[in-house]
N, C-alpha and C positions, 0 to 999 in steps of 0.2 A: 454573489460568490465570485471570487476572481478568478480566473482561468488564468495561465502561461503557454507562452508559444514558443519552442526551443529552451533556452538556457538561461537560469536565471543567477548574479553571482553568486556566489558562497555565502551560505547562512552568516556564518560566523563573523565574516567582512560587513556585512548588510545591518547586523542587529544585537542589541545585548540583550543576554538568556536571562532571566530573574530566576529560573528556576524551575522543579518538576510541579506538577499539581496529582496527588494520589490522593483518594479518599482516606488511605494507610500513610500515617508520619510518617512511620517507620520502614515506608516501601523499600527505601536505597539497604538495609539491613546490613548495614557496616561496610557498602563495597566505598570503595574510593572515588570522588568525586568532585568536580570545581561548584558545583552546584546543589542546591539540599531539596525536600521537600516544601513548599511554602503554601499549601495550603490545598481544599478535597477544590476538587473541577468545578463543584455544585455550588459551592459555596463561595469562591474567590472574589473577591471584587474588582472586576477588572477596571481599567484605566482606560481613556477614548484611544490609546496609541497603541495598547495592547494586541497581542495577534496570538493563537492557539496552536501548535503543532499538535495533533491528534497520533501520538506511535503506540496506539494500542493495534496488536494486529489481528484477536479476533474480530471477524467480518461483524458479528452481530452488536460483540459492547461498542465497537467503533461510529456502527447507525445511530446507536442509540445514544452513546455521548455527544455526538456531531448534531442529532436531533435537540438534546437537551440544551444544547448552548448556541443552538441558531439565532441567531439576533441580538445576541449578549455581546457576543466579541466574535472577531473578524478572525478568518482562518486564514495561515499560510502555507504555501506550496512552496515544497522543500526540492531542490535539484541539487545535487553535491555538485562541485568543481570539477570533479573527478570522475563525473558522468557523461557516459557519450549519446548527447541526443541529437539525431535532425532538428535541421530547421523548420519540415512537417511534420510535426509532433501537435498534438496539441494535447495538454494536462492541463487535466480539471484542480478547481477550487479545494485546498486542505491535503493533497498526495504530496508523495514523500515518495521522491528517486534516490536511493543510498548509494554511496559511494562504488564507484565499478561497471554501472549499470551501465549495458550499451541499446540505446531506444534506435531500431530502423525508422525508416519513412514513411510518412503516410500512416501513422499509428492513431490513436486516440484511446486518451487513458483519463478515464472520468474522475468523478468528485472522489476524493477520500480513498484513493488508492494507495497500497505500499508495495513500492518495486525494494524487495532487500538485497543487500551488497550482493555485485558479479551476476544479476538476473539478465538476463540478453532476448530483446521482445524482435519479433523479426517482423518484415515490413506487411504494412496492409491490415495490421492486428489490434484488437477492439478489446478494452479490457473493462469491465462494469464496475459503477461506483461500489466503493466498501471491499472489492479482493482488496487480499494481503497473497504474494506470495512473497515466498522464503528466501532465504539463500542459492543463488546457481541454479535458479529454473532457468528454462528454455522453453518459449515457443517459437515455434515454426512460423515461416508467414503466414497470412490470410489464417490468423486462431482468432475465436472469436469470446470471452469469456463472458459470461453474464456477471447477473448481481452476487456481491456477497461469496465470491470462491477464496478459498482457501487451497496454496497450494505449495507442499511443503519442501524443504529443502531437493536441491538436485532432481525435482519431479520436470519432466519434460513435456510437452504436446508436439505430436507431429503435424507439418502443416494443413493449413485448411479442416481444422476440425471445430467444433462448435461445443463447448459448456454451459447449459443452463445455469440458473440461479442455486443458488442453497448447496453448492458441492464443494467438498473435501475431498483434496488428492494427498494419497499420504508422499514423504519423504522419500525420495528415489524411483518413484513410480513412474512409466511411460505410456501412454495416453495413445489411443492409435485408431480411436473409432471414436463418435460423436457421444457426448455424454448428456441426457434428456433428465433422468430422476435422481431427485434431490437426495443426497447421503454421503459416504463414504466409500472413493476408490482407490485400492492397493493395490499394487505390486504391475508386475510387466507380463503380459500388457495390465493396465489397470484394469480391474474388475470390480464390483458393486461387494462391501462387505455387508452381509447382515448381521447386525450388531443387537 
């Protein structure tokens, strides 16, 4: 699995896109687009020059696709142009930094991570293979997140707090005490829902 250390160029300058892979043709469902469906992930034939961008951003189908095509074809690490990373950074194998993002120092952002557009990781902060967070999160420094979180639009962590594995912060939520079992937290501060 490849890793990247700081800034890698623009996708777009680097590589020509062939296309989406959905198990559904008809995923794009009329929106507009340079590029179509060309075939389910499971099934593709890839090419030896081939590479995968995974922008699924549940944590679990993202393990499991990333799992299903280990060895098939090669994953790439996506960093927009338009992302502000240190040069102590290091990102893991198959993650995706979207446009906006500003990464501090001293970070480490494992396999298969999704930073989405205007997320800002402040320094010293640990992020586990398979998050996705959303839009305009915000951690703090020294935030530590396990495997597999989910954390949704404008949800924030105040620094130095720690996320286990398996958690869901919803959209807009603030985060202000360390979070241990596995589930879903809302609102400010965020609290455990039982669902």
């Amino acid at each position: 699995m490849e890793s990247w250390i700081g800034m890698n160029p623009g996708f777009f300058d680097e590589w020509e896109v062939k296309g989406f892979l959905d198990k559904n043709p008809n995923a794009l469902n009329g929106f507009p687009s340079d590029y179509s469906v060309i075939g389910s992930p499971l099934e593709y034939s890839f090419g030896d020059n081939d590479y995968v961008l995974i922008c699924i951003t549940n944590p679990e189908t993202k393990m499991l696709l990333s799992q299903a095509l280990q060895g098939v074809v090669r994953f790439y690490t996506y960093i927009d142009h338009t992302a502000i990373v240190s040069k102590f950074v290091k990102v893991g194998g198959g993650s995706i930094v979207a446009p906006n993002c500003i990464v501090s120092t001293n970070v480490e952002i494992k396999e298969f991570v999704t930073l989405n557009c205007g997320t800002q990781i402040g320094h010293d902060c640990r992020v586990g293979r398979f998050s996705s967070l959303m839009p305009n999160v915000d951690l703090g420094g020294g935030v530590v997140l396990g495997e597999r979180v989910f954390m949704g639009t404008n949800s924030t962590i105040i620094p130095r707090k720690t996320v286990s594995d398996n958690i869901v912060i919803g959209a807009g939520s603030i985060v202000v005490r360390n979070l241990s079992k596995a589930g879903t937290y809302f609102g400010n501060p965020a609290s455990h829902l039982k669902l």
